[in-house]
DONU-62750 format. One record per residue: residue in one letter; x, y, z of N, C-alpha, C in turn. Coordinates in pm, 1 decimal, m for minus. Layout:
! DONU-62750
<atom 'A',<X,Y,Z>,<X,Y,Z>,<X,Y,Z>>
...
! end
This chain:
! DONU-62750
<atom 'X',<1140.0,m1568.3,m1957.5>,<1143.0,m1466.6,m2060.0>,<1180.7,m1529.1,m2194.8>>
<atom 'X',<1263.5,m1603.9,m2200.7>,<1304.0,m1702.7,m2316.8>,<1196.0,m1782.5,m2363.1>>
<atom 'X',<1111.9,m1845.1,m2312.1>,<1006.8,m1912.5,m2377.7>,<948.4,m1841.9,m2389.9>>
<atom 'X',<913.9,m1704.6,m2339.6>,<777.6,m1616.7,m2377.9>,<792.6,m1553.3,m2531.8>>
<atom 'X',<946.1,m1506.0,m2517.5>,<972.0,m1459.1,m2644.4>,<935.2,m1544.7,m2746.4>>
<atom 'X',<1007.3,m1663.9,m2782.5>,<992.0,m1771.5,m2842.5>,<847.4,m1841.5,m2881.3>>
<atom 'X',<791.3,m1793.2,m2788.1>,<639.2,m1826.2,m2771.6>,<536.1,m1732.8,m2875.9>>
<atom 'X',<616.5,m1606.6,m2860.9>,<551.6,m1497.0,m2941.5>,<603.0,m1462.4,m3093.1>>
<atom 'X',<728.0,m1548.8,m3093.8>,<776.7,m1520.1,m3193.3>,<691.5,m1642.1,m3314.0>>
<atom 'X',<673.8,m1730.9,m3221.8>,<584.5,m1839.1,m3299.6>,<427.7,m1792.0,m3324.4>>
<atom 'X',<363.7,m1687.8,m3239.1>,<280.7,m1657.8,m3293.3>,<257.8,m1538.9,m3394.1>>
<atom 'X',<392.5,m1509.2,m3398.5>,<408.4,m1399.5,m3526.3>,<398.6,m1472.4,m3656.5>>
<atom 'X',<482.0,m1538.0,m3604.0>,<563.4,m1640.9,m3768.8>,<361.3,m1692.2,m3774.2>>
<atom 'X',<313.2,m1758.4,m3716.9>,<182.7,m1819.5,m3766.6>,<66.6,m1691.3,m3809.7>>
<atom 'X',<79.5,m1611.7,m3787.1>,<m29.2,m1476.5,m3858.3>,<29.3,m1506.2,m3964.9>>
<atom 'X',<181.1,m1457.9,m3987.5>,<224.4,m1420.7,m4110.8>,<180.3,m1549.5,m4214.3>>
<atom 'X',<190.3,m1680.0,m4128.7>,<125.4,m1802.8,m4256.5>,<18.3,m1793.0,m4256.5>>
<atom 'X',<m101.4,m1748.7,m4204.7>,<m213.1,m1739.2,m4236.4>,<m270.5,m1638.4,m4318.4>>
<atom 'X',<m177.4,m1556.4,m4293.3>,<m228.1,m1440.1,m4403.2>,<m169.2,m1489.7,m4544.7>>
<atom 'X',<m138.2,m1550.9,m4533.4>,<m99.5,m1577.1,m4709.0>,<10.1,m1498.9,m4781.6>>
<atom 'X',<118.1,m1386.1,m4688.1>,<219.5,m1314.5,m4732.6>,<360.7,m1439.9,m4758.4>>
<atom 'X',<406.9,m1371.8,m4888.4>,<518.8,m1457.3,m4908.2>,<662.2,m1439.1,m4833.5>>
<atom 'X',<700.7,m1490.3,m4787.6>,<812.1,m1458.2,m4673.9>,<930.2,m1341.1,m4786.9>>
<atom 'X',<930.6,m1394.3,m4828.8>,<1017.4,m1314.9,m4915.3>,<980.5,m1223.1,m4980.7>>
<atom 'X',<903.2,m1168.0,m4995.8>,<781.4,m1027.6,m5031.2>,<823.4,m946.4,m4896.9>>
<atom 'X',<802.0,m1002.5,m4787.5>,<821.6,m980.2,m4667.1>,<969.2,m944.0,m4619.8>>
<atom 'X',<1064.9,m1014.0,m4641.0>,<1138.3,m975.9,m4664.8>,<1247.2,m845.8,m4707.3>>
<atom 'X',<1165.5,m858.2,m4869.2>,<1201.8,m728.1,m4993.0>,<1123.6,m605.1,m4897.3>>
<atom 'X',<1036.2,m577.0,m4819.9>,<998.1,m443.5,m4763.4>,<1152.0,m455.8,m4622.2>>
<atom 'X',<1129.2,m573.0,m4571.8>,<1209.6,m515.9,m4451.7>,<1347.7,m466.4,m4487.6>>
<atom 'X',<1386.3,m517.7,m4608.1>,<1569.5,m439.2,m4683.7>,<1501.7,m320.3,m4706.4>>
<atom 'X',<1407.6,m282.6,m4768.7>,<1373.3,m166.7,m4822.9>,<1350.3,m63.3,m4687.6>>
<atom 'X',<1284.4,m131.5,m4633.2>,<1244.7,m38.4,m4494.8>,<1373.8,21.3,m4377.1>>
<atom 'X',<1451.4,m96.9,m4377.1>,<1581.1,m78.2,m4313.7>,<1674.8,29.3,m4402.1>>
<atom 'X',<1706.1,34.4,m4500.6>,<1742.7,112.0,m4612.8>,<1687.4,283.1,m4563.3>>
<atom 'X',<1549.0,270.2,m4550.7>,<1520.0,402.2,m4494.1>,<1569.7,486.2,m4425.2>>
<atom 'X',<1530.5,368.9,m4269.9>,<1601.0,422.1,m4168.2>,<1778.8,429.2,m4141.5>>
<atom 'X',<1842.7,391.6,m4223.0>,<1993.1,335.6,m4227.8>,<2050.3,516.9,m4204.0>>
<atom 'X',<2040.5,609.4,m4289.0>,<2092.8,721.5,m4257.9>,<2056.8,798.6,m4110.1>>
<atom 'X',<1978.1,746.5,m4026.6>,<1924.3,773.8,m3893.0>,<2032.7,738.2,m3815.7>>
<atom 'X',<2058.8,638.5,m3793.5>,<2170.3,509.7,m3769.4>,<2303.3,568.5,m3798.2>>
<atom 'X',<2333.5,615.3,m3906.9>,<2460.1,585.7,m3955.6>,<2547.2,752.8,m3862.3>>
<atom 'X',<2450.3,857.7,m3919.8>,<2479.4,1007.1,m3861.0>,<2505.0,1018.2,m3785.4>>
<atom 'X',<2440.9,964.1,m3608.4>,<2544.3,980.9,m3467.2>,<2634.8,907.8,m3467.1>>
<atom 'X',<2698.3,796.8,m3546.7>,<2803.5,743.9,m3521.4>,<2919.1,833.8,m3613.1>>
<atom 'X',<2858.2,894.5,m3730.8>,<2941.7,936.3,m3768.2>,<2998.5,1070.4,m3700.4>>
<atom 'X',<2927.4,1139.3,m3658.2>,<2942.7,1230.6,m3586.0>,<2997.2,1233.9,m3413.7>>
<atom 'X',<2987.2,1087.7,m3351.0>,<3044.1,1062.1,m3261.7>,<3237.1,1018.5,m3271.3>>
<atom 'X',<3249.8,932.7,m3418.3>,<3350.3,904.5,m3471.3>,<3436.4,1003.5,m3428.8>>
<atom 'X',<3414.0,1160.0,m3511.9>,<3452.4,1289.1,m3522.6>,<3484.7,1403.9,m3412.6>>
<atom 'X',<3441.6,1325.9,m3321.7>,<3441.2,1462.4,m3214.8>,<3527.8,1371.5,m3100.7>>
<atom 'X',<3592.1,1485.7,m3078.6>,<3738.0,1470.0,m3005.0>,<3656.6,1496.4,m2862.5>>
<atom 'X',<3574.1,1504.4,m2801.9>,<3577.4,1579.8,m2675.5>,<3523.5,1410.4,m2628.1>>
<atom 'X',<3450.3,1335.6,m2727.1>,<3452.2,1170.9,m2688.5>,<3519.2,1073.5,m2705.1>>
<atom 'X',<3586.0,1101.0,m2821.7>,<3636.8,993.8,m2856.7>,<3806.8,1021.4,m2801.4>>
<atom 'X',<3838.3,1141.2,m2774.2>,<3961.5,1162.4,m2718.7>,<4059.9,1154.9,m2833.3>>
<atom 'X',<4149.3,1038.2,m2810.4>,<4312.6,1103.3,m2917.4>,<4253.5,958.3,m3028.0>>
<atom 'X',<4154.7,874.9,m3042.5>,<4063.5,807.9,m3102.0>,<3968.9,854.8,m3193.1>>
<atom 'X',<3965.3,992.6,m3187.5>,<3858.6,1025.3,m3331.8>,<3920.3,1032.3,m3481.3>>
<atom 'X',<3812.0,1030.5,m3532.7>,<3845.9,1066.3,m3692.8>,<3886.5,1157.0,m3725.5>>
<atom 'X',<4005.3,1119.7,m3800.7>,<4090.3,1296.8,m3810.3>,<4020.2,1317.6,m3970.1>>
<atom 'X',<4094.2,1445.7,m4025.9>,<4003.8,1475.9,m4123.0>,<3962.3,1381.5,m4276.8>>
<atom 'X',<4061.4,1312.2,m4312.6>,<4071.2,1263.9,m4415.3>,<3896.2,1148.9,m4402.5>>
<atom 'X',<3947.2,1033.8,m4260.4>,<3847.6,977.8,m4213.2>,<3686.4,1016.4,m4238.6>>
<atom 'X',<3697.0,1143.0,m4175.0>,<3545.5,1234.6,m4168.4>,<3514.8,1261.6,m4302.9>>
<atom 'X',<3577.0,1265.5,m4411.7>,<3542.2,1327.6,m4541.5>,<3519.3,1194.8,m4638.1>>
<atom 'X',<3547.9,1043.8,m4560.8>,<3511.8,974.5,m4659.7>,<3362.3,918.3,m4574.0>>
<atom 'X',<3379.3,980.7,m4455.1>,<3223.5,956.4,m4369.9>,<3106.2,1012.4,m4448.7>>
<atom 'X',<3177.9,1110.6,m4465.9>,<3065.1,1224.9,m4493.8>,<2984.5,1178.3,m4694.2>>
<atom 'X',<3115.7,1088.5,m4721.1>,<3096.1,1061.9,m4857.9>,<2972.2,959.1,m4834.4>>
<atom 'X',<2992.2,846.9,m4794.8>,<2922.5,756.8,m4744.7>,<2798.7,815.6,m4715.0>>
<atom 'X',<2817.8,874.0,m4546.8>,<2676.0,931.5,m4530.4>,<2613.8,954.2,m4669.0>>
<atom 'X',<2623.6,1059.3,m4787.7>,<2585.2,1096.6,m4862.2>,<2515.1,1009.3,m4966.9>>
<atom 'X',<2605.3,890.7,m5024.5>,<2567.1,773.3,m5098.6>,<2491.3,715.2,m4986.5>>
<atom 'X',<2448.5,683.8,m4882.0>,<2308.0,621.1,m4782.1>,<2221.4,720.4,m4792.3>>
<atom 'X',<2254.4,824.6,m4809.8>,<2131.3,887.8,m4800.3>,<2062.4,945.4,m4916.3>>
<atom 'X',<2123.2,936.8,m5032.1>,<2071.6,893.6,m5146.6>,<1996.2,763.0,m5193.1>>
<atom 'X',<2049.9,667.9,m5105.2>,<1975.2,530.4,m5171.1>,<1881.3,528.2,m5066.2>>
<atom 'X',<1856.5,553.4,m4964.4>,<1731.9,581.1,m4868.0>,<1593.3,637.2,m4963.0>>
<atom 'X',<1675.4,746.0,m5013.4>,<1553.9,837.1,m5084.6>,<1486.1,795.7,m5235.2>>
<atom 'X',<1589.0,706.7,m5281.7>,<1565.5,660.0,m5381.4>,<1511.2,526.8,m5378.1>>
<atom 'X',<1503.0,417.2,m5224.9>,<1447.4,320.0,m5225.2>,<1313.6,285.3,m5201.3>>
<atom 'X',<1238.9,397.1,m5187.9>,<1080.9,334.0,m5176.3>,<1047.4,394.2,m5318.5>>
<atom 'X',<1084.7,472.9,m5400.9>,<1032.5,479.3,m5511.5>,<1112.7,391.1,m5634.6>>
<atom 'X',<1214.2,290.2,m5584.9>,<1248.4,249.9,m5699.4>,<1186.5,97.8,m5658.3>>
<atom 'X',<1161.4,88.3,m5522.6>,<1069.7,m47.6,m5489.0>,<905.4,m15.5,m5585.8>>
<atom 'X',<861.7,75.7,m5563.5>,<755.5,95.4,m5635.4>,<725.1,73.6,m5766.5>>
<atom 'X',<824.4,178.2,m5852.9>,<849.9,140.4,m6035.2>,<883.7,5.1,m6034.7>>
<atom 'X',<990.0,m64.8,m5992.9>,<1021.3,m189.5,m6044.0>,<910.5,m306.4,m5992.4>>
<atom 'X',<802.7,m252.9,m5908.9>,<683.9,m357.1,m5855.9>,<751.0,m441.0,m5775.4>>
<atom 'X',<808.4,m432.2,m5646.4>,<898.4,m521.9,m5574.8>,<1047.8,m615.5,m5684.1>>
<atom 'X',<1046.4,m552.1,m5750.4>,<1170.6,m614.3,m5851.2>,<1130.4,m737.9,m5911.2>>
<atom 'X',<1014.3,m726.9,m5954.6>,<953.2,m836.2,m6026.4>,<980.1,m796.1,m6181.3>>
<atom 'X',<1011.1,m878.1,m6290.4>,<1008.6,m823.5,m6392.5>,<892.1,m802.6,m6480.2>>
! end
């Protein structure tokens, strides 16, 4: 399984040189793309954090949850704001 992976991972990496994409072009989408999905991610943990019936005498008491909830909020603002500010700025090229 280790060489197969490895095997495939080398034939990824060689498309990507043949196509002529710059690794780092490549790159700038996958921050951007991860950025997307990041508030997907972030919400059941925050919400698992919070709830006592899992986490037991271990959850987030309130103060905790309200700087979660801040957070959540600033991710999920820059989620919404990152494929259109990748766009205007042309991948952050000047």
């Amino acid at each position: 399984m280790f060489t197969a992976t490895w095997m495939a991972m080398l034939g990824v990496a060689t498309v990507v040189a043949i196509t002529g994409i710059k690794p780092l072009t490549l790159v700038d989408f996958s921050i951007v793309f991860g950025m997307v999905i990041m508030p997907f991610t972030y919400y059941p943990i925050l919400s698992a954090a919070g709830d006592h019936t899992i986490m037991g005498k271990h959850a987030n008491g309130k103060i905790y949850n309200a700087v979660g909830w801040v957070f959540f909020a600033m991710i999920t603002v820059a989620s919404i704001a990152a494929i259109p500010l990748m766009i205007l700025t042309r991948g952050g090229k000047p």
